[in-house]
Steps between C-alpha positions, in 0.01 A plus 500: 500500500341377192625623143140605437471690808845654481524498145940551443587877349668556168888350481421240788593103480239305690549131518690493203303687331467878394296794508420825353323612727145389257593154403669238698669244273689131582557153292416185648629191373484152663583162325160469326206736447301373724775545798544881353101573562503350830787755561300780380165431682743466799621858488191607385312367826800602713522889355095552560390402173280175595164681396627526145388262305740297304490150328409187690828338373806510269305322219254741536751822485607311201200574324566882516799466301454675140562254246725759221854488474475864354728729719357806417140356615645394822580878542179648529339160644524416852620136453323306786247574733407819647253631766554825678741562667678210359643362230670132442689547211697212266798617373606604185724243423293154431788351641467588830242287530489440899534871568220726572507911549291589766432892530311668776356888493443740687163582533553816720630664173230772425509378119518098599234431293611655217869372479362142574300449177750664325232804399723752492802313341212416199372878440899606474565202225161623346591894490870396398316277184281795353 
């Protein structure tokens, strides 16, 4: 069955990636960007997610890629693209430049919504600043 339709519980490897039970996580890296994408969309249409939509092409998922170096920015920015319930991430590391992080959620979760903008991760930074 489909990762979306069986979404994996917490502490489970699918496919080399992992899940806790809200958010699936894996890397995918090819020998260019472009191979990496074509990975992704892959999985993505294979796992149920072919109605999400997603960049045409690699040079278009480049264009999602926040320009700053600044780590600390990178932390509270979702570096990539991102439509619900996914999330095509570029890593950290600039280096890594064929690799992309592709993370799926569960929308099931009664507070999806929520933990997929990051709204409640905000209001505790926001109550922990006053």
């Amino acid at each position: 069955m489909a990762l979306r339709k069986d979404f994996p519980p917490a502490g489970t490897e699918y496919l080399g990636g992992e899940s806790d039970g809200y958010e699936y996580r894996t890397v995918f890296a090819g020998s260019n960007l472009d191979q990496t994408y074509e990975m992704v969309c892959q999985f993505l249409r294979e796992e149920g997610y072919a109605d999400v939509p997603i960049p045409r092409n690699a040079e278009e998922m480049r264009l999602f890629r926040l320009p700053t170096r600044n780590r600390q920015i990178l932390l509270f920015e979702d570096n990539g693209y991102v439509h619900n319930p996914v999330k095509i991430l570029f890593p950290i590391d600039r280096r890594k430049r064929t690799t992309l992080l592709l993370c799926l959620y569960n929308e099931t979760d009664p507070e999806h919504l929520l933990k997929f903008h990051r709204v409640l991760e905000r209001r505790a930074r926001e109550e922990e600043n006053r």
